[in-house]
C-alpha positions as CSV (number, residue, x, y, z in Angstrom):
1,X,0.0,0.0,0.0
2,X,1.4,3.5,-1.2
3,X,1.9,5.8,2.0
4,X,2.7,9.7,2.4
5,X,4.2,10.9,5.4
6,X,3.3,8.1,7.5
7,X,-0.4,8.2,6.2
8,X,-2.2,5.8,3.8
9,X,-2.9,7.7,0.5
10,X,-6.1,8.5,-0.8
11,X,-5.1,7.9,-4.5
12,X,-1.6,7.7,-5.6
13,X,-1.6,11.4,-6.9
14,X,2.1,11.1,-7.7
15,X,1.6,8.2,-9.7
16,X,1.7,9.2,-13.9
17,X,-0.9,6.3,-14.6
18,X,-3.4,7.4,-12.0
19,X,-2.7,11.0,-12.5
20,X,-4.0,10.8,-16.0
21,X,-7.0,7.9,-15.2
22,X,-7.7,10.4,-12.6
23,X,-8.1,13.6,-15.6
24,X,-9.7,11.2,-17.7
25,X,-12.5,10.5,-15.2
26,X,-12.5,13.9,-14.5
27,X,-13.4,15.0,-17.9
28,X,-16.2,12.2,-18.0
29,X,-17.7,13.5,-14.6
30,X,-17.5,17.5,-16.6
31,X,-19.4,16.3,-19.2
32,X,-22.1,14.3,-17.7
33,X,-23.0,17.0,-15.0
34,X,-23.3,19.2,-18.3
35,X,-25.9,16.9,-18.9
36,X,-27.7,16.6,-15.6
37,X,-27.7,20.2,-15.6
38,X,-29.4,20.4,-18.7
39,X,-31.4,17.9,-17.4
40,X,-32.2,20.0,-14.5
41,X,-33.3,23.0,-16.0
42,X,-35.3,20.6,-18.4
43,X,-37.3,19.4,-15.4
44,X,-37.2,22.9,-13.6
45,X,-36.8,26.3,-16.0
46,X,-36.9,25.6,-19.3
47,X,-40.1,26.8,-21.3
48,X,-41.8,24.5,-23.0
49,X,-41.0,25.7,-26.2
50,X,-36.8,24.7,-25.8
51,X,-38.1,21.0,-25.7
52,X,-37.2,20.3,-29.1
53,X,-33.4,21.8,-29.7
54,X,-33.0,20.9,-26.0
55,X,-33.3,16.7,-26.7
56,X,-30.2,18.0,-29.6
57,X,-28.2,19.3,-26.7
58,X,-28.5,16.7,-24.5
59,X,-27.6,14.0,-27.4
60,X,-25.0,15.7,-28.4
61,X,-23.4,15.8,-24.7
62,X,-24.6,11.6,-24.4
63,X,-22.7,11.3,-27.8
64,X,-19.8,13.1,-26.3
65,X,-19.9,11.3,-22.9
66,X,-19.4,7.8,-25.1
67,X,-17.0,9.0,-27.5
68,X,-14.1,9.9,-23.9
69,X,-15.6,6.9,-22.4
70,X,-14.7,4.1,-25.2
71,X,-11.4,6.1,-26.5
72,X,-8.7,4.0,-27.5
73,X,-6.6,6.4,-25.5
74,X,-8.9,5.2,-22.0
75,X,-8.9,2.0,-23.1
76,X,-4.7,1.7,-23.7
77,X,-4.4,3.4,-20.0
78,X,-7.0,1.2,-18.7
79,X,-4.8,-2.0,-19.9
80,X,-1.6,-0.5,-18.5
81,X,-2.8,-0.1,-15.0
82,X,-4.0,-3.4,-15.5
83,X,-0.9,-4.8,-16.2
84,X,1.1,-2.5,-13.3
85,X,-1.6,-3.3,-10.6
86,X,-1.2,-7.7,-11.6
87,X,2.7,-7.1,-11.7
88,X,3.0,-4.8,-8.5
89,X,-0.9,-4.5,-6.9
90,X,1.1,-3.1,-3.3
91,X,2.2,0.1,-5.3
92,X,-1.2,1.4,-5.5
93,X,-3.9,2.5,-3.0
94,X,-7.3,0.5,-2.4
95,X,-9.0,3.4,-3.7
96,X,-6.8,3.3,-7.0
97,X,-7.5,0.2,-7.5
98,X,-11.8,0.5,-7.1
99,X,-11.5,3.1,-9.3
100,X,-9.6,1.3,-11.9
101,X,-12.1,-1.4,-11.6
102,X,-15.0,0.9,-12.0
103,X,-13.7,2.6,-14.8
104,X,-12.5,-0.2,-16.6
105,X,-16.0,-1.8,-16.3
106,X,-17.9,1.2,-17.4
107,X,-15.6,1.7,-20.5
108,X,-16.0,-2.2,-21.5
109,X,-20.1,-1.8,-21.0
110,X,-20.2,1.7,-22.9
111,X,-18.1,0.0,-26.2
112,X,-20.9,-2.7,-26.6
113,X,-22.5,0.2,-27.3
114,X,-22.5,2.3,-30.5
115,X,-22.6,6.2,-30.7
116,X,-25.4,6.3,-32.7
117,X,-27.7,4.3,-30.6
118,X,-26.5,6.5,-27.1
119,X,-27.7,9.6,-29.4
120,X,-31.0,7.8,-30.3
121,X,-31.9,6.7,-26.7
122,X,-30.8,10.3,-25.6
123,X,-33.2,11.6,-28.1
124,X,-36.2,9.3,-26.9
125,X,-35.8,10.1,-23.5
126,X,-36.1,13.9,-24.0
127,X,-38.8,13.1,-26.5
128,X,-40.4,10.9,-24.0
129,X,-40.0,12.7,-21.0
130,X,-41.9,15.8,-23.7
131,X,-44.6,13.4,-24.7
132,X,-45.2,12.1,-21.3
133,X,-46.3,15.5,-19.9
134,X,-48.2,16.6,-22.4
135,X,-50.2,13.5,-22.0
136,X,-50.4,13.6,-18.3
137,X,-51.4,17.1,-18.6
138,X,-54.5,16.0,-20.9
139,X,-55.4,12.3,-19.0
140,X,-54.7,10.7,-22.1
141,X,-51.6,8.1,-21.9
142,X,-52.1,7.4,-26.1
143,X,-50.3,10.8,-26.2
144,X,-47.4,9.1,-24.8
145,X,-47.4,5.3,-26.5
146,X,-45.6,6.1,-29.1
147,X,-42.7,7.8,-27.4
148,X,-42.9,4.9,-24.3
149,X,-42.7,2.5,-26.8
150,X,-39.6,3.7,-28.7
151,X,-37.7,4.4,-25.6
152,X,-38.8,0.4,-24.5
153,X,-37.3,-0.6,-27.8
154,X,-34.2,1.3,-27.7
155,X,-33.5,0.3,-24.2
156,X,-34.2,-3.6,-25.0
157,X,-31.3,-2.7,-27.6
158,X,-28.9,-1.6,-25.2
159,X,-29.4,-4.5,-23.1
160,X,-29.2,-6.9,-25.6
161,X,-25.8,-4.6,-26.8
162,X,-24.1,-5.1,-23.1
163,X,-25.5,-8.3,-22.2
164,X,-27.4,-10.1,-19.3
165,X,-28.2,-13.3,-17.7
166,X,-31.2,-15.1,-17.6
167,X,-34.4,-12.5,-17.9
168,X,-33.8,-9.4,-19.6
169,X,-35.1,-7.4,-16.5
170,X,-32.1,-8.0,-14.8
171,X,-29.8,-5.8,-16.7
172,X,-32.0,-3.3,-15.8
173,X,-32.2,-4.4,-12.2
174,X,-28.2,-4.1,-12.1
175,X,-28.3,-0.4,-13.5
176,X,-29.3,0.6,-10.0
177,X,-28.9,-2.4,-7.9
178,X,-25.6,-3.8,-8.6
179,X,-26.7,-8.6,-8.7
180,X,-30.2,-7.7,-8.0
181,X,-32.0,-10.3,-9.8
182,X,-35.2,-11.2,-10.8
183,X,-35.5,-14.5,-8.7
184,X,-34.5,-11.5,-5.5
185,X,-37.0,-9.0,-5.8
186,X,-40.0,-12.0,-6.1
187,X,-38.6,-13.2,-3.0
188,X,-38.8,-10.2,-1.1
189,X,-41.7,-8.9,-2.8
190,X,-43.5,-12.5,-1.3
191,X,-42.4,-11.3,1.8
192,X,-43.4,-7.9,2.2
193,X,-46.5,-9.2,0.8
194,X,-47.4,-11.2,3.8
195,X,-46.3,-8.2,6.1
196,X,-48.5,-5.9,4.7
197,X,-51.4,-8.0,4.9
198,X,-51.3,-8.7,8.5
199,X,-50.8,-5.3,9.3
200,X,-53.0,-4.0,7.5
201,X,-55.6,-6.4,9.4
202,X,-54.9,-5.3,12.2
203,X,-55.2,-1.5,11.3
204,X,-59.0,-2.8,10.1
205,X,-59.6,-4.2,13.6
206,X,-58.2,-1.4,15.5
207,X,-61.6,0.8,14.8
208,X,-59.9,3.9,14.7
209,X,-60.8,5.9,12.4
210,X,-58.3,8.6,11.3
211,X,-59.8,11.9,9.9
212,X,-57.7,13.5,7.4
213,X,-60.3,16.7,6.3
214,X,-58.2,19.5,8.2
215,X,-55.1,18.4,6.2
216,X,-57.2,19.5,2.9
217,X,-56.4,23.0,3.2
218,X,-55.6,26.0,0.9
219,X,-51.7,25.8,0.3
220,X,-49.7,29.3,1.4
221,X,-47.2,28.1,-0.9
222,X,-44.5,30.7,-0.3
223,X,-45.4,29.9,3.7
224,X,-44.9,26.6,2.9
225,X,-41.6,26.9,1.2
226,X,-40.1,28.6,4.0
227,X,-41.2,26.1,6.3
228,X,-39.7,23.2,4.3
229,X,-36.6,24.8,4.1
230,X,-36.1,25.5,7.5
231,X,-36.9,21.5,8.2
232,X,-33.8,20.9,5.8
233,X,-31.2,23.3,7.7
234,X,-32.3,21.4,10.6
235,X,-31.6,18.0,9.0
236,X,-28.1,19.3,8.0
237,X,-28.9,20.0,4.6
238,X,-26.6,23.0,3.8
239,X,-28.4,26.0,1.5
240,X,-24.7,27.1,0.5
241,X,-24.2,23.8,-1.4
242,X,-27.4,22.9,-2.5
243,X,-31.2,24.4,-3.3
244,X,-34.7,23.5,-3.5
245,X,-37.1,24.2,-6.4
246,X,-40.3,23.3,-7.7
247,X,-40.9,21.0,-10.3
248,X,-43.9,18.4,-11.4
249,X,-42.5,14.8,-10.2
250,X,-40.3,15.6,-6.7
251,X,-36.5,14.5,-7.7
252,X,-32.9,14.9,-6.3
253,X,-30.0,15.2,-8.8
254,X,-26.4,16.0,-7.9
255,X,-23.8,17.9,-9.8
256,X,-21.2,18.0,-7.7
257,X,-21.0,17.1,-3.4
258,X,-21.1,20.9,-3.7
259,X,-24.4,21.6,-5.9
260,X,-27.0,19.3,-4.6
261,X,-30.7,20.1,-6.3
262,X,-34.1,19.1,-4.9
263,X,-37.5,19.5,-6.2
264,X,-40.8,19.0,-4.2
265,X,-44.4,19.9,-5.2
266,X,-48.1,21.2,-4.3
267,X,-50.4,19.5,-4.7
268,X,-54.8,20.1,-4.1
269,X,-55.7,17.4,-1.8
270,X,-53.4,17.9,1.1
271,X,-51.1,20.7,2.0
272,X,-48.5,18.2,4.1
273,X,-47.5,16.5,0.8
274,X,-45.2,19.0,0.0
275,X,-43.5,19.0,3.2
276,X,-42.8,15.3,3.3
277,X,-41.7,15.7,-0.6
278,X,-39.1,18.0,1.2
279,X,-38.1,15.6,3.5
280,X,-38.0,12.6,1.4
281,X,-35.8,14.4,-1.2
282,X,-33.2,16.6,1.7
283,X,-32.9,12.8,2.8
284,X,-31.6,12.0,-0.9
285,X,-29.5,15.6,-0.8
286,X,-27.8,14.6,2.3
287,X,-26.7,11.5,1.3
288,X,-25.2,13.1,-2.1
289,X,-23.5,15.9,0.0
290,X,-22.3,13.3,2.4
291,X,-20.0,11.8,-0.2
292,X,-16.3,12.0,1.0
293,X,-15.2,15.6,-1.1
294,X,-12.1,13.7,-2.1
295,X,-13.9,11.4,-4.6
296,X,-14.9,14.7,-6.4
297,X,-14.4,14.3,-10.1
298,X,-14.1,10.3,-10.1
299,X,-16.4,7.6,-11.0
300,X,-16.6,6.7,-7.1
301,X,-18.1,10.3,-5.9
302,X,-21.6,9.1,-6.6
303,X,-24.1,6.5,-5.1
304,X,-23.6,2.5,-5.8
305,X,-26.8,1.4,-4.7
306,X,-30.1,3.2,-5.2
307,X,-32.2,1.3,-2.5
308,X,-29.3,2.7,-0.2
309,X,-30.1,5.9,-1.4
310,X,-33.8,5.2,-0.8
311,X,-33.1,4.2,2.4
312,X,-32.2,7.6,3.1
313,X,-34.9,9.5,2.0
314,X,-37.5,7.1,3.2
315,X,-35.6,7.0,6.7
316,X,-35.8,10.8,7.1
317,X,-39.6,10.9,5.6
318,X,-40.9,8.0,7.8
319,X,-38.9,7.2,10.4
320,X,-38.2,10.5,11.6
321,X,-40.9,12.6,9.9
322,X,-43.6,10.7,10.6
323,X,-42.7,10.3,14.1
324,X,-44.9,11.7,17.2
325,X,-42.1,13.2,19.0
326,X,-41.0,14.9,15.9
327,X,-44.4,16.7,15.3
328,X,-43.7,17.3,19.3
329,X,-41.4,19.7,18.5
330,X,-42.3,20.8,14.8
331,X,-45.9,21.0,15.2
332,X,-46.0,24.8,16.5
333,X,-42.7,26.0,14.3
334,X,-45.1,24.7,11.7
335,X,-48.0,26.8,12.7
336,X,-46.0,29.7,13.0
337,X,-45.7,30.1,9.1
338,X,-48.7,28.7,8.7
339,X,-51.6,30.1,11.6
340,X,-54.3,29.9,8.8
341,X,-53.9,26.3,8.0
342,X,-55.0,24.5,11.2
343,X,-57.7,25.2,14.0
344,X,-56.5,25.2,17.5
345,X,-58.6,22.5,18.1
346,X,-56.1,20.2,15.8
347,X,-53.8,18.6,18.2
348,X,-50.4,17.5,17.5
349,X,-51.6,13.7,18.2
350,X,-54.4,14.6,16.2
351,X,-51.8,16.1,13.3
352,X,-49.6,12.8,13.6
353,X,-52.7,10.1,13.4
354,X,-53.7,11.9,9.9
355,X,-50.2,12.1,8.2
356,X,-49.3,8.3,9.0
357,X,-53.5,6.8,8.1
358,X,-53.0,3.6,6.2
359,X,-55.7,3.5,3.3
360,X,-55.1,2.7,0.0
361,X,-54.2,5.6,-2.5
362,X,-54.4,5.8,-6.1
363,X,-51.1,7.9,-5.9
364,X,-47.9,6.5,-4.9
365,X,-45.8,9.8,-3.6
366,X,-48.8,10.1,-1.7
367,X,-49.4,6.4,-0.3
368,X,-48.8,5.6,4.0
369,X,-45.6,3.5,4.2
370,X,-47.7,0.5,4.4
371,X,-49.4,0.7,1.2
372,X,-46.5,2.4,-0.6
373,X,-45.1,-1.0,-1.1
374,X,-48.3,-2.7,-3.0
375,X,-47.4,0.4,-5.4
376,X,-43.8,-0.7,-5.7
377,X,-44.9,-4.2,-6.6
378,X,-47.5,-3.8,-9.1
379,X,-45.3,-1.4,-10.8
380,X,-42.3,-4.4,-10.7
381,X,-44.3,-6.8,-12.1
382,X,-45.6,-4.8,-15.0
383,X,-42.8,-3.6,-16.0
384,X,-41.2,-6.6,-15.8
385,X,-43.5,-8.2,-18.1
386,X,-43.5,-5.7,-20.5
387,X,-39.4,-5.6,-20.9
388,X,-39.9,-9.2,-21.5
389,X,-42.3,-9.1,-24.5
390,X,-45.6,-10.5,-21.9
391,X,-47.8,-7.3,-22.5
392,X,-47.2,-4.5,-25.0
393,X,-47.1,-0.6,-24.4
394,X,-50.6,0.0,-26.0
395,X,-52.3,-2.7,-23.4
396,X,-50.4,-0.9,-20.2
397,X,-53.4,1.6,-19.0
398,X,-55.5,-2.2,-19.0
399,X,-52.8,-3.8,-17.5
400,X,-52.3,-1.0,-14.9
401,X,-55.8,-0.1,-14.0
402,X,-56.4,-4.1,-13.6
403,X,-53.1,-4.4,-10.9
404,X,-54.3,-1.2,-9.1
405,X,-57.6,-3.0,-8.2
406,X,-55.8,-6.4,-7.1
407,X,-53.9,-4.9,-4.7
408,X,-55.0,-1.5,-3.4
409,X,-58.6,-2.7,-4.0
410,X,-60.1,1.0,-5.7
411,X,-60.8,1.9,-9.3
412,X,-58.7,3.9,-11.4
413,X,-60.6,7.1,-13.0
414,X,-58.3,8.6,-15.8
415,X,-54.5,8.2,-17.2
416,X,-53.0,11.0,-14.9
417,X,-54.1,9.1,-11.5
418,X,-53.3,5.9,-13.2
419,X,-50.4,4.6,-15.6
420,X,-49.5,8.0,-16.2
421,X,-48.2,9.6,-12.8
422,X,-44.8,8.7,-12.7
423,X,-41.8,10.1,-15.1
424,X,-39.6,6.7,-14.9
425,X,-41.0,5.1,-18.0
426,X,-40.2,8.1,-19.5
427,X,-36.2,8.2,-19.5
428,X,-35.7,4.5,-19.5
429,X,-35.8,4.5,-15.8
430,X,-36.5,0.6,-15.7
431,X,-35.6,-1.3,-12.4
432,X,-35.5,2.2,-10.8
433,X,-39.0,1.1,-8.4
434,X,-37.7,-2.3,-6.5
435,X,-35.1,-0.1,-5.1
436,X,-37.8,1.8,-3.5
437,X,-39.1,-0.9,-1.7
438,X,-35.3,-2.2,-0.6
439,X,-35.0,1.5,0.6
440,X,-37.8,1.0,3.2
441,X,-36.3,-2.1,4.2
442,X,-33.1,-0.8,4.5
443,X,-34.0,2.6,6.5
444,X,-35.9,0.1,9.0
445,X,-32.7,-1.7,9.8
446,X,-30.7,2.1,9.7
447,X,-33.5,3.4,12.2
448,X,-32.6,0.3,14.4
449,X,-28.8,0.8,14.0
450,X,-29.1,4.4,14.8
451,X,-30.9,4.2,17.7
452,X,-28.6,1.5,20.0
453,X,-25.7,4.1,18.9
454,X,-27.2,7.1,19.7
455,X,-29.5,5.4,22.7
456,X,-32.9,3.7,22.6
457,X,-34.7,7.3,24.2
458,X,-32.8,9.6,21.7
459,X,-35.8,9.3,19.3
460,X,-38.0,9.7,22.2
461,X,-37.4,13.5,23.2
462,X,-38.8,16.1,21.2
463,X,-35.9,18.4,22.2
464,X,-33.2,16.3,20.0
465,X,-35.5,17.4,16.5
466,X,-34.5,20.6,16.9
467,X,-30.8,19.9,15.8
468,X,-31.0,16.6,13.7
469,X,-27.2,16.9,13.3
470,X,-26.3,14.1,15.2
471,X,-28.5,12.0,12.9
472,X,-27.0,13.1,9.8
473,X,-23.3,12.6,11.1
474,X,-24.0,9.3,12.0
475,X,-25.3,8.5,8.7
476,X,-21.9,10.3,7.0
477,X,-20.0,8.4,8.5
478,X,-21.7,5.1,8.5
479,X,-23.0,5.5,4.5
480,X,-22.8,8.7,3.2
481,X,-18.9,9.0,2.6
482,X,-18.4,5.7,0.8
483,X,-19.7,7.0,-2.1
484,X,-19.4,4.0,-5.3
485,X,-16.3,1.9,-3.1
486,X,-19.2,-0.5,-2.0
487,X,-22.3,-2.3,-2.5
488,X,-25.6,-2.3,-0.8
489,X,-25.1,-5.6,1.0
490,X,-21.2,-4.8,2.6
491,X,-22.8,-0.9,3.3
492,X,-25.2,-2.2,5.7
493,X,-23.6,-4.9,7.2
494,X,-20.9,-2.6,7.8
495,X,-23.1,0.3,9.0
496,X,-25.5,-2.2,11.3
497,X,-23.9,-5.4,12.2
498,X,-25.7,-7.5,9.7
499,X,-26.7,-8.2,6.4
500,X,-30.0,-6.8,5.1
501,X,-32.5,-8.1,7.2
502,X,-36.7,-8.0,6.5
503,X,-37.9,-8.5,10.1
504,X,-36.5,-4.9,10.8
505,X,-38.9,-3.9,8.7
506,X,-41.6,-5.9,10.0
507,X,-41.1,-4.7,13.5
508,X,-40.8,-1.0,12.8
509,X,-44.1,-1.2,11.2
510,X,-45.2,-3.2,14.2
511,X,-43.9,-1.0,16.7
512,X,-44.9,1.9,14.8
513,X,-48.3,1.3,13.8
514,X,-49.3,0.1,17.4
515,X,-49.2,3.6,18.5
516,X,-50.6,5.0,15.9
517,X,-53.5,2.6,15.7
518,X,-53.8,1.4,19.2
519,X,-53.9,-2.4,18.5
């Protein structure tokens, strides 16, 4: 191992091998933050008008991104460092050698692939991403079939390009969950399954009934705003380094550990969606600003596992913003922006009972974090089938509408409340929503890992919601800073003492729900 005045090196800076790997992935992470920033603004500023020479711009920078990544320059240096780690691997850092091994793996993925299919599947996702709100402004998803299907198409392309092992659907399940596979996710979906049903029978039995009508009121947006952003500071989110805007679909994206975006949104029905939007995505932030600041610029200063970085945003959302003792403290801050919104009759019990009812939604961003999970699966399996050739884009709205009344038991009335409300499909985003569901499991186990370190009562006092520092520095150091060095399965069993583990999840729900519901 390479050491500097007594110290174990980061990367071996003085090395001319890494040096230039190092300026080569350096130029790769320029150029796709170009792109996320056009992205961005897509999402964010742009008028609808730019959507068309926009989709050019961000094809040309795809193209670009492809052309440095499969260079024959990258890939002599790549076999070179190769060669020097196998001949002399103690002459190089650990980190050298995970970002050789990332790099080289990226490059060898990316020439399967030709230029002129990245600029096509570039194209298709800004086309579809165009097409998509248009029709989900207008209800009406044949507005978006073509576009959904030729971004399918192009995508199947790719995968076939790069290769995969048994079912298609797991090439996409590896884009954001590094040996997920199919055979996995039905597993754990089985699982969750049976969860769900017996709390939610117990929920039924309880007789409470929850009443939800004062959270329908008229949204003081700007109030609002100023409220969310005042949770963030206090979860450690820092304004210097990061912003929040408003956009359609709530997002997170991340140029840089030092420009960190999030997006929430209003909506009619109830004015707390917005500030759990804001704490779902400052728990997605934090975790991008958390990233050790040395892996700036490298293939490793971004997230290996997306159900980790789930885990984060659920585990702020639910876990601690769902939480009695948090409305303990946050409850009157709340009503200090906001007088108009609540009677004083509305207790802060009252307050928690209504933003944690389980009843089945039509809307998914909106579902309790019981139901959530029936969401997740229906959207799995459908997209599953449809990636391998079992339904076809024109027979999704059927195939939607019919899996929304298996599981959540309530009719769908249109396209937007239906197949239509969320932008994956879109970009390609396949395999994105079983992460979502690993996220919840994973924050369960977090929660439980968190609280034997910080004590078994810190979660109890409404005092310690005030500062949630200490909570966001535990989570730096335990899974924020590793940025791409390791996968899901090591990260947890490294931050918690075990491998991922369901019955957390199970008993936080349990535990949880009990109060709540009184059973």
């Amino acid at each position: 191992m390479v050491e500097s005045s007594g110290e174990v090196q980061f990367f071996s800076y003085n090395n001319p091998l890494i040096a230039k790997l190092l300026k080569n992935d350096g130029r790769l992470f320029d150029v796709a933050s170009a792109g996320a920033v056009l992205s961005w603004d897509e999402e964010a500023y742009m008028p609808k008008g730019g959507a068309d020479s926009r989709a050019c711009v961000t094809a040309t920078i795809a193209t670009l991104h492809h052309k440095l990544l499969t260079s024959k320059k990258l890939a002599r240096l790549i076999e070179r460092l190769e060669n020097a780690l196998q001949a002399n691997p103690h002459d190089f850092t650990t980190h050298d050698h995970l970002l050789l091994q990332r790099m080289s793996r990226d490059h060898r993925r990316a020439t399967k692939v030709s230029a002129a299919l990245v600029e096509k599947i570039s194209k298709a996702h800004s086309e579809g991403l165009l097409a998509w709100r248009k029709a989900r402004g207008e209800s009406n998803f044949k507005l978006f079939q073509e576009a959904l299907a030729k971004v399918v198409e192009l995508e199947k392309e790719r995968a076939v390009a790069i290769g995969f092992q048994g079912s298609i659907y797991n090439y996409f399940l590896d884009e954001h969950e590094p040996g997920l596979k199919v055979e996995d996710v039905g597993q754990i979906f089985e699982a969750i399954k049976v969860v769900i049903k017996e709390v939610l029978l117990k929920v039924v039995n309880s007789g409470i009934t929850v009443n939800q009508e004062f959270l329908k009121s008229k949204l003081p947006e700007e109030k609002l705003g100023k409220f969310c952003e005042v949770l963030a500071r206090a979860m450690g989110f820092d304004f210097d380094r990061g912003k929040m805007d408003v956009t359609t679909h709530p997002m997170t994206t991340s140029f840089t550990q030092n420009d960190v975006r999030f997006s929430v949104r209003y909506t009619e029905e109830f004015f707390t969606n917005v500030i759990f939007s804001a704490i779902h995505e400052a728990g997605h932030g934090l975790y991008e600003q958390g990233i050790d600041s040395r892996f700036t610029r490298t293939s490793l200063g971004c997230v290996e596992s997306l159900g980790v970085h789930e885990s984060q945003s659920r585990f702020w959302e639910n876990c601690v913003g769902r939480s009695p003792m948090f409305w303990d403290y946050w409850y009157p801050v709340m009503l200090s922006y906001v007088p108009e919104i609540l009677s004083s009759e509305v207790k802060p019990m009252d307050f928690v009972r209504a933003v944690n009812k389980v009843e089945p939604t039509l809307i998914r961003v909106d579902a309790d974090e019981v139901t959530y999970n029936l969401h997740i699966i229906l959207r799995y399996e459908i997209e599953r089938d449809l990636l391998e050739g079992k339904i076809s884009v024109k027979d999704l709205p059927e195939v939607w509408n019919a899996k929304v009344k298996e599981y959540l038991g309530i009719p769908v009335p249109d396209d937007k409340r239906g197949v239509l409300q969320d932008i994956h499909w879109a970009d390609g985003s396949f395999g994105y929503f079983p992460t979502y569901t690993l996220g919840n499991l994973y924050a369960a186990q977090i929660f439980a890992a968190i609280k034997r370190s910080l004590g078994e009562n810190y979660f109890d006092r409404a005092e310690n919601y005030a500062d949630m520092r200490p909570i966001q520095e535990w989570l730096r150091e335990k899974i924020h800073g590793f940025g791409a060095t390791i996968n899901s399965r090591e990260l947890i069993k490294l931050a918690t003492g075990e491998e991922p583990n369901p019955k957390y999840f199970r008993d936080y729900l349990e535990e949880k729900f009990n109060v709540i519901y009184g059973w």
